[in-house]
C-alpha positions as CSV (number, residue, x, y, z in Angstrom):
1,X,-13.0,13.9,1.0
2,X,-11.5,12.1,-1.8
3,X,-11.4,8.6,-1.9
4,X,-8.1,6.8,-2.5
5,X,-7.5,4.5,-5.6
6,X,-8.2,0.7,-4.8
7,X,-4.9,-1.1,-4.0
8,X,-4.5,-4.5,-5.5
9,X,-1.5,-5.0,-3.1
10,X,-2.7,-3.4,0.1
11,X,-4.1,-6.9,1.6
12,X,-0.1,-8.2,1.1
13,X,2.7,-7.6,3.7
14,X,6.7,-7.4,2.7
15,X,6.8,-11.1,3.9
16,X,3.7,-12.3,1.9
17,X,5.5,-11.7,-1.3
18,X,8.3,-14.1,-1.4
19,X,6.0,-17.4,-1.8
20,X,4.7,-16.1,-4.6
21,X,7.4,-14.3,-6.1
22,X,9.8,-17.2,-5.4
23,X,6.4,-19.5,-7.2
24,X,6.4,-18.1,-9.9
25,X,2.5,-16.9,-8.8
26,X,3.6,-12.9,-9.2
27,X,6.9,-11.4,-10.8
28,X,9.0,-8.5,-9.3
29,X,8.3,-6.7,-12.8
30,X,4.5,-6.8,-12.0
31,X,4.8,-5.8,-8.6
32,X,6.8,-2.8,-9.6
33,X,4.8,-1.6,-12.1
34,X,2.0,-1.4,-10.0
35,X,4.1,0.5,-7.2
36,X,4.9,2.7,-10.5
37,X,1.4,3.2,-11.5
38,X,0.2,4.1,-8.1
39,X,2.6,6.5,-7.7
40,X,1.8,8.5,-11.0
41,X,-2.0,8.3,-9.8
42,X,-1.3,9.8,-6.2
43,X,1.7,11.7,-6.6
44,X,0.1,14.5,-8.4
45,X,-2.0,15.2,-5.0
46,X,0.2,14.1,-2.3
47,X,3.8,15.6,-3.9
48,X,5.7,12.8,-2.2
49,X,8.7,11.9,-4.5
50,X,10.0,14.6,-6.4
51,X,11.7,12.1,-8.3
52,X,11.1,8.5,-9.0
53,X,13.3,6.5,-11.6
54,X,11.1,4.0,-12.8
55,X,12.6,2.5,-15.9
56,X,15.6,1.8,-13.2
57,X,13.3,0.0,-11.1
58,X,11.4,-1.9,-13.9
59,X,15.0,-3.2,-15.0
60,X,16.3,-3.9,-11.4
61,X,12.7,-6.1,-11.5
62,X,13.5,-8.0,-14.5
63,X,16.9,-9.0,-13.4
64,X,15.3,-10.0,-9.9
65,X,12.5,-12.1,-11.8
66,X,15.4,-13.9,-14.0
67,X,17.2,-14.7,-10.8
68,X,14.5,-15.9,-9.1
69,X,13.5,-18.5,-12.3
């Protein structure tokens, strides 16, 4: 049985991100691009998105970060 890569967010729920997003502790752009990365890890064995537009996301971050400063 394979073994899973280690989540950095896995401990968080939806509703545990808006302190810290809205702190300044974590940015949208950071959480995304972990989302992104452990989707290019796992995809490639679990063939769950046949598609994923990450630059779009990344961007969509960046504009959420500078609202949120």
């Amino acid at each position: 049985m394979t073994t899973l890569p280690e989540n950095p967010f896995a401990h968080l729920s939806i509703a545990d991100y808006g302190g810290p997003l809205r702190g300044g502790g974590i940015s949208s752009e950071k959480v995304t691009a972990t989302f992104l990365q452990r989707i290019d890890e796992l995809n490639p064995k679990l063939g769950a998105f046949t598609f994923v537009a990450g630059e779009q996301a990344l961007a969509a971050a960046r504009k959420m970060d500078k609202l949120l400063r």
